[in-house]
C-alpha positions in Angstrom: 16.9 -30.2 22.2 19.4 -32.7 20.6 22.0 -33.9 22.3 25.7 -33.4 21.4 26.0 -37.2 20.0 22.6 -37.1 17.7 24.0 -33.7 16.5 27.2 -35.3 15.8 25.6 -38.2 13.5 23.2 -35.5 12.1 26.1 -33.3 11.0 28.2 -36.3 9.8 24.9 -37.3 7.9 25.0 -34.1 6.6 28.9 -34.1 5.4 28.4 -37.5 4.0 25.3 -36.7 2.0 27.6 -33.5 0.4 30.1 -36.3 -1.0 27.1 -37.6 -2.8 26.7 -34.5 -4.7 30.2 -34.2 -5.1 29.7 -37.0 -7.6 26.5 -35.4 -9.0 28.3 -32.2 -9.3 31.0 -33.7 -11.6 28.3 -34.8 -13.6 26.9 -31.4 -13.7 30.4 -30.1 -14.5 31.2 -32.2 -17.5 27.4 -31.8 -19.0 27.9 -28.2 -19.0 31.3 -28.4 -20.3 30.1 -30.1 -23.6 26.9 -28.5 -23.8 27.3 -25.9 -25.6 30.0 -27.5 -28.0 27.7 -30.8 -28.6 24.5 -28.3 -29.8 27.1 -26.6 -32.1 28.3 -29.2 -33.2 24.8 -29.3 -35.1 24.8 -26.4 -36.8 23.0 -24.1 -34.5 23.4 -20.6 -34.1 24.3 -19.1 -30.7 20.9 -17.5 -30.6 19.3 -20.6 -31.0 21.8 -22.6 -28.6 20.6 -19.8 -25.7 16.7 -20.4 -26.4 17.1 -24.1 -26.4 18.9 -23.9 -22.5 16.1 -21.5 -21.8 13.4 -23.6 -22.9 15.0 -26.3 -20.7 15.0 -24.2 -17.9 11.3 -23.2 -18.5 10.8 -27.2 -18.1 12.6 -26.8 -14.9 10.3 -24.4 -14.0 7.0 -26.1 -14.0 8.2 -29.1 -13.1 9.5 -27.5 -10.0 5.8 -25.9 -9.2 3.9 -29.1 -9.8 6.1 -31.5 -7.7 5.6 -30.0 -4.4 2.3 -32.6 -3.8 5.1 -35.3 -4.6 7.4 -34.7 -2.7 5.3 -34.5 0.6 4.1 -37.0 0.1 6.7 -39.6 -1.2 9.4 -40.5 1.0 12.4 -38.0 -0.5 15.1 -41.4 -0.1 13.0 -43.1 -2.8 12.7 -39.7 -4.8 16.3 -39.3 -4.9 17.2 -42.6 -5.8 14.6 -42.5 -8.5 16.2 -39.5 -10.3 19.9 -40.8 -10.0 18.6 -43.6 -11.2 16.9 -41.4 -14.7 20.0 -39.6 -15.3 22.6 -42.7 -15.3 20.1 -44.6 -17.6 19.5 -41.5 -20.0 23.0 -40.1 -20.3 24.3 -43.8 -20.8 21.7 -44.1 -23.8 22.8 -40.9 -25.2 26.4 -42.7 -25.4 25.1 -45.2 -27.5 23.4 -42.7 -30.3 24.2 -38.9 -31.4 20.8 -37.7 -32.4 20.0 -34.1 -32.1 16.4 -34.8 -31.5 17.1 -38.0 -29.4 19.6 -36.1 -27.6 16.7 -33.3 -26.5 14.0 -36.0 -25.6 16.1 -37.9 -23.1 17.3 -34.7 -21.8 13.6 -33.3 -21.1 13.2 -36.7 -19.3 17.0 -35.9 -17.3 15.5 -32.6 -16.4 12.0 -33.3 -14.7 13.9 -35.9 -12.6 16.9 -33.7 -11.6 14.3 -31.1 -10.6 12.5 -33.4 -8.4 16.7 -34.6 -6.7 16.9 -31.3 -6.6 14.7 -30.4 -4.2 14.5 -33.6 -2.3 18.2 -34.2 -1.6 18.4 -30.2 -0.3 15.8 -30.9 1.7 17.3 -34.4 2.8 20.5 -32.6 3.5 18.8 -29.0 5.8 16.8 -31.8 7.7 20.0 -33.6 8.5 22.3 -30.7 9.6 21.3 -28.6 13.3 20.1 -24.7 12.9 23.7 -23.4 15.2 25.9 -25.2 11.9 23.5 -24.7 9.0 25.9 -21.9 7.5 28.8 -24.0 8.4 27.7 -27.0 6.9 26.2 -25.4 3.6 29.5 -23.7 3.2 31.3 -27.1 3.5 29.4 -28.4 1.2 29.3 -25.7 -1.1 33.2 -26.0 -0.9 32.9 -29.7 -1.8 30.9 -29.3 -4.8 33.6 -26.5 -6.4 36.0 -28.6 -6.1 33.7 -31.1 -8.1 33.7 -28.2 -11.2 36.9 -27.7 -10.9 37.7 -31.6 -11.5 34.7 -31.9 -14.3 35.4 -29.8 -16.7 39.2 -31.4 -16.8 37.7 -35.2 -17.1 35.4 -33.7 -20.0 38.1 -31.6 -21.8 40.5 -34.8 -21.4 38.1 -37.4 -22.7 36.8 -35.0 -25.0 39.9 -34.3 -26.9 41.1 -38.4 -26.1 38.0 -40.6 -26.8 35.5 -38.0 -28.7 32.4 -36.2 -27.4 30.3 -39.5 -26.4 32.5 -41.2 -24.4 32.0 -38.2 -21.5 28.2 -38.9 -21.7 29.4 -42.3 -20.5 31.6 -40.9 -17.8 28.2 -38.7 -16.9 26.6 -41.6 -16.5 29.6 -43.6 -14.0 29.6 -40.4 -11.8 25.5 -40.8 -11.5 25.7 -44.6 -10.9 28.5 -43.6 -8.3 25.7 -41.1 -6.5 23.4 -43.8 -6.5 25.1 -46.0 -4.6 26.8 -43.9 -1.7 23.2 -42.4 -1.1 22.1 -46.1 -1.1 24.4 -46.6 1.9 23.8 -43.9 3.4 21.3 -43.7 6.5 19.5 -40.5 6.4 17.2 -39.7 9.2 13.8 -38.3 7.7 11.7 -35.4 9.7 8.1 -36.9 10.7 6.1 -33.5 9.4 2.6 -33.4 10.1 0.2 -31.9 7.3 -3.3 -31.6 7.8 -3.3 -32.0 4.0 -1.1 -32.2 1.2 -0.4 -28.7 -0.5 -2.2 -29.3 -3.7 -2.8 -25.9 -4.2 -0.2 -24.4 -6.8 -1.5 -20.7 -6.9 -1.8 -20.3 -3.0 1.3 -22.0 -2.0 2.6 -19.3 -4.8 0.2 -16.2 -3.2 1.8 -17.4 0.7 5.5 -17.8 -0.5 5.6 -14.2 -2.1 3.4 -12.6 0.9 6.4 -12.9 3.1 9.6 -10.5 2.3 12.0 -12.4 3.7 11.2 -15.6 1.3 11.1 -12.9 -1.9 14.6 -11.4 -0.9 15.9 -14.8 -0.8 14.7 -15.6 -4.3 15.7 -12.5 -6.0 19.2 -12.9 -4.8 19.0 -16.7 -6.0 18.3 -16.1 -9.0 20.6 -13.2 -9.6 23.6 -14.9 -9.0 22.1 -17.6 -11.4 22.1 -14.7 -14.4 25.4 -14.2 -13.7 26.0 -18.1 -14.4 24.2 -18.4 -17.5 26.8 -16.1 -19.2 29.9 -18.1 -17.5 28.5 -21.1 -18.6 26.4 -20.4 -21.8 27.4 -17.3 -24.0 31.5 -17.2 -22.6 31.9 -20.9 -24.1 30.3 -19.3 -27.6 32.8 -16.7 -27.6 35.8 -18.8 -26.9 34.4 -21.1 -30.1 33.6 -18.2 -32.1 37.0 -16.5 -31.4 38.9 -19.6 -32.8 40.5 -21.2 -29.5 40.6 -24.5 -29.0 37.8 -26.3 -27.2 40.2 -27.1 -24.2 40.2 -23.5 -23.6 36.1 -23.7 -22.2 37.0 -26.7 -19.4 40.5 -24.9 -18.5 38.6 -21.4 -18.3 35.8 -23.5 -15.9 38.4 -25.1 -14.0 40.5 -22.0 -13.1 36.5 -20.1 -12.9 36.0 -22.7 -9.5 39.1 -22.1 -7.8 38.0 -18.5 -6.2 34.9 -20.5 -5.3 36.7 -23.2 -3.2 39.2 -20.3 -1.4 36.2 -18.2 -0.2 33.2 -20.2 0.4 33.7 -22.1 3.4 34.7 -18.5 5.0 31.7 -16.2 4.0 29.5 -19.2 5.1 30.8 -19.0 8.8 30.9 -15.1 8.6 27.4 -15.2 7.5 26.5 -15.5 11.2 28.3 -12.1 11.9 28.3 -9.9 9.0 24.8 -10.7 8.1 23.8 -11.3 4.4 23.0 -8.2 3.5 26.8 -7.2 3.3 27.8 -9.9 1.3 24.7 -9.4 -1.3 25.4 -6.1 -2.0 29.5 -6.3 -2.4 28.7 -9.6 -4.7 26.2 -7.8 -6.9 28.2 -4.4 -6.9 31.5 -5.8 -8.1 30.0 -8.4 -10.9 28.3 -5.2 -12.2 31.7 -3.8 -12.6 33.1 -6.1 -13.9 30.3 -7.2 -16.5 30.5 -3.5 -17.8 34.1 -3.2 -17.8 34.6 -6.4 -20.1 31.7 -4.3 -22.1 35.1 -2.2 -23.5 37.6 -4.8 -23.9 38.5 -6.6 -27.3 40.8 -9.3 -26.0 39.2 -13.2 -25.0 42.4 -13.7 -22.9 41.8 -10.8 -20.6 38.3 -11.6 -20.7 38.6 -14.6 -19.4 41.0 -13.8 -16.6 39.1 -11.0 -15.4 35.6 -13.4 -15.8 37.6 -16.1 -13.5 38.4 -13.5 -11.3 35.1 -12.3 -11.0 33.9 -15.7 -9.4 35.3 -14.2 -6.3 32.4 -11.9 -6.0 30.0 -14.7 -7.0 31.2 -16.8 -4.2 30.2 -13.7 -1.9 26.3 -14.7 -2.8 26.5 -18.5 -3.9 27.3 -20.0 -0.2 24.8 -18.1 1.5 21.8 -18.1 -0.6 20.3 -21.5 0.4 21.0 -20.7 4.0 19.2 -17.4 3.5 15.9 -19.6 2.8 16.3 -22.0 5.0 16.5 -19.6 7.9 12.9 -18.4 7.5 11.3 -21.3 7.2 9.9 -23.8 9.4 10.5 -27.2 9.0 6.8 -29.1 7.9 7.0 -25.9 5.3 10.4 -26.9 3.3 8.5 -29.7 1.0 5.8 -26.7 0.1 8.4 -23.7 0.2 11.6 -25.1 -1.5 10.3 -26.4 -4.8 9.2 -22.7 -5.4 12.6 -20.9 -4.1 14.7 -23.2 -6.1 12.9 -22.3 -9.5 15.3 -19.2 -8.9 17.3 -21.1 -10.5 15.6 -21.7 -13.6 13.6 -18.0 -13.7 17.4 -16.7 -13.3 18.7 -18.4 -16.0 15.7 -17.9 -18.6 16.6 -13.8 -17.9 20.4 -14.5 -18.4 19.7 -16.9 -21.7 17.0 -15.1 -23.6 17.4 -11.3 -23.1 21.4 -11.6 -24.2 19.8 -14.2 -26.4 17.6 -11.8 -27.5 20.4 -9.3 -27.9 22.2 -11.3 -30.0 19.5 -10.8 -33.2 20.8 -7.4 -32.8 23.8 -6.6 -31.4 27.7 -7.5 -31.3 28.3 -10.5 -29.0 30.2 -7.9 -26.5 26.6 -6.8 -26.3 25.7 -9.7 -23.7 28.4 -8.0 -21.0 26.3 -5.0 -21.4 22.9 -6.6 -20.5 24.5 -8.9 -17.8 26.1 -5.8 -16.1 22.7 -4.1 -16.1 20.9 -6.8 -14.4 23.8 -7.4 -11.9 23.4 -3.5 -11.0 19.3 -3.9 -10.5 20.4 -6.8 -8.2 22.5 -4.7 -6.4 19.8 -2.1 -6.0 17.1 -5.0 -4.9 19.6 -6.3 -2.1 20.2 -2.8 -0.4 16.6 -2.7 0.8 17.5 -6.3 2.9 17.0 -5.7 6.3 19.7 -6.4 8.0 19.2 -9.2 10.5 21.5 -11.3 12.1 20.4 -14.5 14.5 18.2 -14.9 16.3 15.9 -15.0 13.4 11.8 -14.4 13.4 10.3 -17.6 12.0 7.7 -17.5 8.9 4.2 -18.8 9.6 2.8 -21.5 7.8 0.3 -21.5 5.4 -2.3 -23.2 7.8 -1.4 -20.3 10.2 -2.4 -17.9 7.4 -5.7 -19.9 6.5 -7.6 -23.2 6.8 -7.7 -24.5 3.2 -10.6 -27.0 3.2 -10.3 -30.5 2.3 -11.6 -31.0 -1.5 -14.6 -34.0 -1.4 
C-alpha cells in the first residue's frame, strides 16, 4: 500500500504531467483549426478533404496495433520525448515550404509518432496517479486540456488572419518544443512490469482484448464519442466555408465548442464513482442523437452552430470518463499490450464519422451528414444500455498469460 506522501508525489506527478499536454493540446487545437482550411486551400473538394483525414486515421490505426512490442519494451520517457521531438521538427519544416504533397509526407511521419506519445504518455500518466483518484485526476486533466482548445483555436484564428496560414505551423511547432522540455524536467516514476515475453502477437493480443466485455464496452463508447468529433471538427468547419463566413468563425465556433467541456468535466469525473458510467453513457449518446437529428431540419449556420456548441455538454458526459472506464479493468503489466488497441477507438471512430458522411456527400445535401451522425449517435446509445452497471469495487481482467502460455518463438 502506498503511503499518503508517495501518493502525494504520484498525484502531483500526475498533475504535472497533464500541464505537458496542456501544451500538446494547443498544438492539437490550432492543427485542427487550420486543417481543414489549409487542404481547401488546394482545391479539394469536401469529399476528398474527409477521405484524406480518414486515410490518416487508418495510419493511426496500424500504427497503434504494431507498436505495442515497442512500447514494452522501450522505456515510454524516451518514447515520449522521441515523438515531441518528430512533431516540433516536422511542423517547423512545414513552416518553411507549402507543398500539398510535402505537407502529407511530414504529416504521415507526425502521425506514427503521435500514436506512439499517445499511448506512452497515457500510460506514463495512469501509472503515476493511485486507483482511489484515477477519476479525479483524469477529470482534472481532462479539464486542463479544454481549456487548451479553447485557447488554440484563438492563437490560430489570430495568427491566421495576422501573419498568414504558415506562421501557426510555427507556433505548432513552439507549443511542441515547450512539451518537450517540461516533460524533460519532469521526474516520472516508471512501473517495473514483469513479462514473461514481449506481446509480439498482434492477432492474439487482438482475440484476448475483445474476449473480455468490459474492454469491448469501453471501446465502443470511445470511439463513439470520437464520431461525434469528426463532424465538430471536420465537416462543421466545411459548412461554415461553404456557407460564406469568415474563417474566424471555425476557431470562435471551437473556442465557444470547449467551454461546456471545461464547466462539466471535472464534475462527471468525480461522480463517476457514484453514478456509475453507465448513466452518463446513455444520457451523452441519447441527447447528441437529438440533437444531430434536430439540426437535420434546420437551414440557418448560426443556430447550428449554437445548438452544436451546446451539444458539447452531452459530449462532456462520455469524454472524461472513457479512459477511466479502461483503465479500471485492467491490470497494470497489461496497459502496454491493452492500451495501444483501446486507443485505436480513436481512429476506427473517426474513419466511421469521416467516410460514411464522406460517403454521403457523393450523394446527398451537406445537411445529410447530421442525419448519418444522429443515426450512429442513437446505435451508441442502444450499445451503452446493455453496460452493466458496476460501481467500485471493480473485478479485475486476467492477463493474457492467465488465459494461455504463449511459447517462446526459437
Amino acid at each position: 500500500m502506498l503511503t499518503q506522501s508517495h501518493t502525494g508525489t504520484r498525484v502531483n506527478t500526475s498533475t504535472r504531467l497533464a500541464f505537458v499536454r496542456f501544451f500538446i493540446s494547443l498544438a492539437l487545437a490550432a492543427t485542427n483549426t487550420i486543417w481543414v482550411i489549409y487542404l481547401f486551400g488546394f482545391s479539394l473538394s469536401d469529399s476528398t478533404i474527409g477521405f484524406i483525414s480518414a486515410f490518416f486515421l487508418a495510419i493511426s490505426l496500424i500504427a497503434s496495433i504494431l507498436i505495442v512490442p515497442v512500447i514494452e519494451k522501450v522505456s515510454l520517457r524516451k518514447l515520449v520525448i522521441s515523438s515531441l521531438l518528430v512533431g516540433s521538427v516536422g511542423y517547423a519544416t512545414i513552416f518553411f515550404y507549402q507543398n500539398l504533397y510535402f505537407f502529407l509526407i511530414i504529416s504521415f511521419i507526425i502521425t506514427i509518432a503521435a500514436t506512439i506519445r499517445v499511448s506512452a504518455l497515457d500510460i506514463c500518466f495512469r501509472d503515476n496517479t493511485t486507483n482511489d483518484t484515477l477519476n479525479k485526476q483524469i477529470g482534472l486533466l481532462y479539464t486542463i486540456l479544454n481549456v487548451a482548445w479553447l485557447v488554440g483555436p484563438l492563437v490560430a484564428g489570430f495568427f491566421l488572419l495576422e501573419f498568414g496560414m504558415q506562421t501557426v505551423f510555427l507556433f505548432v511547432a513552439l507549443f511542441y518544443a515547450i512539451s518537450l522540455f517540461l516533460f524533460s524536467v519532469i521526474k516520472t516514476e516508471e512501473k517495473v512490469k514483469k513479462r514473461e515475453i514481449l506481446d509480439k502477437h498482434i492477432l492474439l493480443n487482438i482475440k484476448y482484448y475483445l474476449k473480455e466485455k468490459k474492454l469491448r464496452e469501453s471501446y465502443v463508447m470511445s470511439a463513439g464519442l470520437q464520431v461525434w468529433w469528426s463532424l465538430v471538427y471536420i465537416y462543421v468547419p466545411l459548412f461554415i466555408i461553404n456557407n460564406g463566413l469568415n474563417a474566424a468563425v471555425i476557431s470562435i465556433f471551437f473556442t465557444i465548442a470547449v467551454i461546456p467541456l471545461i464547466i462539466s468535466e471535472y464534475k462527471i469525473g468525480q461522480l463517476a464513482d457514484t453514478k456509475g458510467y453507465k448513466f452518463f453513457f446513455e444520457r451523452g449518446f441519447l441527447l447528441l442523437a437529438i440533437t444531430a437529428i434536430i439540426l437535420f431540419f434546420l437551414n440557418n449556420i448560426y443556430v447550428e452552430l449554437t445548438i452544436l456548441a451546446f451539444a458539447s455538454f452531452f459530449a462532456a458526459c462520455i469524454e472524461p470518463i472513457q479512459d477511466s472506464f479502461f483503465f479500471k479493468y485492467v491490470k497494470n503489466q497489461d496497459e502496454e499490450k491493452y492500451y495501444p488497441l483501446f486507443s485505436t477507438a480513436v481512429d476506427i471512430g473517426g474513419i466511421i464519422g469521416k467516410v460514411l458522411p464522406a460517403i454521403g456527400l457523393l450523394f446527398l445535401p451537406a445537411n445529410y451528414v447530421y442525419l448519418i451522425i444522429g443515426a450512429l449517435m442513437f446505435i451508441f446509445f442502444l450499445y451503452s444500455r446493455k453496460i452493466k452497471e458496476v460501481l467500485l469495487p471493480f473485478r479485475r481482467i486476467p492477463s493474457i498469460l492467465d488465459y494461455k502460455k504463449i511459447p517462446k518463438r526459437s
